[in-house]
C-alpha positions, 0 to 999 in steps of 0.5 A: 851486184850490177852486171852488164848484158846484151839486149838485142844487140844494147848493152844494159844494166842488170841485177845478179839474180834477177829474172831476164823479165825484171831486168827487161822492165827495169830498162823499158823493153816491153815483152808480152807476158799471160800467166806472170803476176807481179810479186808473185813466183814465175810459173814459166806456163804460158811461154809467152814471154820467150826470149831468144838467147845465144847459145841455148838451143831453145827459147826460154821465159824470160819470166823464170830464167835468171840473167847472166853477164854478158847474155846476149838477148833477142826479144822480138826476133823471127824466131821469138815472134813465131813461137808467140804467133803459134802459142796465140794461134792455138789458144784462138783455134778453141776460143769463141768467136764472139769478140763483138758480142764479149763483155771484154772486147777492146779490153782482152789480153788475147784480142791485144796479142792477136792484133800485136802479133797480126794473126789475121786467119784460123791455122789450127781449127780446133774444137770449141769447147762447150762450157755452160756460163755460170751465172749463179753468183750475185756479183759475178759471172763465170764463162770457163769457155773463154778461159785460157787457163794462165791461172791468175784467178786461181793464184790471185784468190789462193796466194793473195787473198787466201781463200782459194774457191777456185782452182784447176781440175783435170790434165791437159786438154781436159784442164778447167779451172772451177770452184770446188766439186764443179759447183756453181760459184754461188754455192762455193766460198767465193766472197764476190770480191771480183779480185779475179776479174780484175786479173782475168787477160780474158772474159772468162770472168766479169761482173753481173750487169744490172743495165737492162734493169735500170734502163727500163727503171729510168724509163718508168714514169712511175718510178723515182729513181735515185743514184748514190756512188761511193768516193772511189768513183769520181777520182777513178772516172778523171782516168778514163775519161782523160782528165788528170789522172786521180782528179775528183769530179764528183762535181761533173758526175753529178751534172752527167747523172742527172743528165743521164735521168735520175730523179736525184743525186746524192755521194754515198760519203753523207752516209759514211758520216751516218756510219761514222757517228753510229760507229763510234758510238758503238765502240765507246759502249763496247769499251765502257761494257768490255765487251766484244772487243775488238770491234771490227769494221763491217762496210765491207760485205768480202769481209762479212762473207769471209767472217760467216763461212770461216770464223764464225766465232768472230761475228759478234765483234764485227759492227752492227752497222750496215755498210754506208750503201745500205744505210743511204738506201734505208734511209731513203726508203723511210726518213726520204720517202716521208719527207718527199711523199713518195712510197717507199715501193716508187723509189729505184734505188741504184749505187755505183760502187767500186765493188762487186760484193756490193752486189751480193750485199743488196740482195742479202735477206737482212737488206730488206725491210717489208719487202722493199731492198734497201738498194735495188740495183748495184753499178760497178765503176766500169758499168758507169763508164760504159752507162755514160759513153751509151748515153753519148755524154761527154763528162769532161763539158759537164758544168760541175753541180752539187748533189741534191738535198736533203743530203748534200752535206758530208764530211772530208772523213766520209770520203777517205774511208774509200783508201786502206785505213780510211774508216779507221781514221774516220771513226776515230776522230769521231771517237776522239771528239766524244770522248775528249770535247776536243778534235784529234791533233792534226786530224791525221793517224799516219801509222794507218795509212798507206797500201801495206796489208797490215798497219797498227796503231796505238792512240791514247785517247782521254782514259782509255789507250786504243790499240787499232788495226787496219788490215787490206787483203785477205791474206792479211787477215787469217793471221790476225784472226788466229792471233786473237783466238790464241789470247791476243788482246791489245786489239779494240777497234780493227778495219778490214777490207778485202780487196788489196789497198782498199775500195780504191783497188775495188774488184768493179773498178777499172781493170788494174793498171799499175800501183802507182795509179792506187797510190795516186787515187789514195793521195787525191782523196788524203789531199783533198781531206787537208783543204776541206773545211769540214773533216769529221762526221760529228760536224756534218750538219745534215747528218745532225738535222737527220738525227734530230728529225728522225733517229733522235740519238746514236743507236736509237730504236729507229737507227737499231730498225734501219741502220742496224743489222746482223749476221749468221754462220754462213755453211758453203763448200770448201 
């Protein structure tokens, strides 16, 4: 039911029941909010939502407090900006004052409401706190001096993804929030999916920076140092640097990587069709043998973690593939190394991923062959923004180019594996092709696409009917787990991501704007399969002229050496 209320003094429509915020949204009237998350149940902590309305003696959140007919509302009056200057003021009087120095500045919540609100002088000297940063994670850094203690990464990694390594401990101005018996992160449950960081208003939370290892590598005369960025990449870049929002130019970002220093250049999508072939092949043996079924996707190293600390009855079924970033450094490391004469120990390998777990994922023991990782370093999406602005580029004048051979060629289906269901769909037209001789109907699956946490699908393909899944977000994936271990059994090939809508959505992306944005960068990537010439894996040539030069055939010997992995019970604290 539409009621009518009054804000500041302007009649506007509101929902029966709907919170003074929604309805505030709804109408385009923007208040400050720190603790609030979309889609989840108001807390009303941090007040700094307050509104002033008639007739209540105090200010309320407008975030909990529901609407009324016929309320009158004020939402920046003296009174109302006062209580939001104090509430910022207070939590300044024992932050650091290292606004030039933080990973987050012109970036911070707290900096943009200190600026909004013009606190321009200390009030309230409060002792600083003393926290040590903890850097012991691959991928993340923990700074809780900076914390300001809303709570977003607790609830985003609780409610949202389900697995709660964080939380609060200890009462008023002695409260913290820290991974379980205040260990390092490192040694928690934590899957490096860098979720929270995404939701942090501060730089309490961010990602570990590789910069100072790879500046002294493009520096180095003696090595050769190579780059691969993952299909998330190009179309986030179009965002940031003011070009159409949602625009792949992976054209211009191979012009300005080359122009930043690499030896070479190269789309990780080459090696997603590497995995796509290996894939499916690994998946038609399973069904022939009716074993290990359902099969599920292993590019995601979140889920890997998520696997080995807690189910892991289910690692056999996960894919022995490595992630495509691990097979292109492997095959970098062996197959490129031969064929350009150059040692294996003089290649820098670098990614740029949307992603922090890619991070843990380089450094994981599996992901080195006679001592050499198969990647070296790991950069988060926003680390190649800031890459480029250090090197004064300006991507938006960079002419496009292709990447460098020998692998340049990839496929439509390598690049739309970066959305939710993306790498279902790729294998499985891969799947289709082998088992039929013919190409998929239309080269589409529309049940598993789209942001949803779970989709599923049932494909009949030559003898055998397909039940698929494709599951995003942690949260999604417990019930799915306890489904098959109670007997469920219709399931023979599942995608799992971690982060929320897939790598587009990415925990080294830029800082989370809205869904729309999601929705766009998957549109971009599922628009440009339908105009590409080439869309399945099984017709990139360079990926054929790979095998015949060096793998031979599908889940070789060789493969097995460098494309292949496994994985093991992980033991954390929970």
């Amino acid at each position: 039911m539409i009621i009518n209320i009054e804000v500041n003094n302007k009649s506007i429509k509101a929902k029966r029941g709907e919170t003074i915020l929604s309805a505030l949204s709804r109408n385009g009237i923007s208040i400050p909010v720190l603790c609030h998350m979309d889609g989840l149940d108001a807390t009303g902590s941090c007040r700094m939502c307050v509104v002033e309305v008639e007739n209540l003696p105090n200010l309320i959140p407008a975030c909990s407090y529901p609407v009324e007919e016929w309320m009158k509302i004020w939402t920046h009056s003296p009174k109302v900006v006062n209580a939001r200057k104090t509430i910022v003021e207070l939590l300044l009087s024992n932050h650091p004052d290292d606004c030039l120095y933080c990973e987050r500045n012109g970036s911070c919540e707290l900096q943009n409401f200190a600026i909004e609100l013009n606190v321009r002088e200390r009030r309230f000297p409060g002792k600083k706190n003393k926290y040590k940063t903890d850097p012991s994670s691959a991928s993340l850094v923990r700074d809780p001096a900076k914390c300001v203690l809303c709570g977003r990464c607790v609830r985003m990694c609780d409610e949202i993804l389900d697995i709660a390594a964080i939380d609060f401990i200890g009462r008023g101005n002695k409260s913290l929030i820290t991974p379980a018996l205040s260990k390092p992160l490192n040694l928690s449950n934590c899957i490096n999916c860098g979720q929270c960081i995404m939701v942090c208003p501060t730089g309490a939370l961010h990602e570990k920076i590789h910069f100072r290892e790879l500046q002294d590598a493009l520096h180095n005369p003696n090595l050769h140092v190579v780059i691969q960025y993952s299909s998330a990449v190009p179309i986030t870049l179009a965002d940031e640097f003011g070009i159409k929002p949602g625009k792949d130019i992976h054209g211009k970002l191979n012009a300005a990587l080359r122009k930043i220093g690499f030896d070479k250049v190269f789309e990780t999508a080459f090696a997603v069709d590497l995995s796509i072939i290996e894939q499916s092949e690994e998946l038609i043996q399973r069904l022939q043998n009716k074993e290990k079924l359902p099969m599920f996707t292993s590019c995601c190293p979140g889920w890997i973690k998520y696997i080995e600390q807690f189910s892991p009855d289910f690692i056999e079924n996960i894919s022995t593939c490595k992630s495509p970033q691990q097979m292109l450094g492997a095959v970098l490391n062996s197959y490129y190394a031969e064929i350009q004469n150059i040692p294996a120990e003089k290649i820098y390998s670098v990614s740029v991923m949307p992603c922090t777990a890619k991070k843990f994922e380089a450094q994981r023991e599996q992901m080195t062959h006679k001592g050499i990782s198969d990647v070296d370093a790991v950069l988060t999406t926003r680390e190649l923004i800031k890459l480029i602005t250090l090197n004064g580029i300006n991507i938006t004048q960079c002419e496009p180019e292709l990447p460098d051979l020998p692998f340049r060629n990839r496929s439509s289906a390598g690049k739309i594996v970066s959305a939710s269901g993306g790498m279902l769909e790729a294998v499985l037209r891969t799947i289709y092709f082998k088992l039929t001789g013919k190409e998929l109907p239309g080269l589409k699956i529309n049940e598993i696409r789209g942001s949803k946490g779970y989709k599923e699908a049932k494909l009949k393909i030559g003898n055998h009917v397909l039940g698929v899944a494709a599951v995003n977000g942690m949260g999604s994936v417990r019930k799915l787990l306890n489904e098959l271990a109670n007997g469920r059994n219709d399931l023979h090939f599942i995608e799992v991501m971690a982060c929320p809508g897939g790598c587009i959505n990415g925990g080294g992306q830029p800082l989370y704007k809205d869904i729309a944005t999601l929705k766009n960068r998957a549109k971009s990537l599922y628009d440009a399969d339908e105009i590409e010439s080439i869309r399945v894996a099984h017709k990139n040539t360079g990926v054929n002229e790979l095998y015949q030069n060096f793998f031979t055939t599908p889940l070789s010997e060789k493969c097995q050496q460098y494309l292949h992995t496994t994985y093991k019970k992980r033991e954390v604290l929970l």
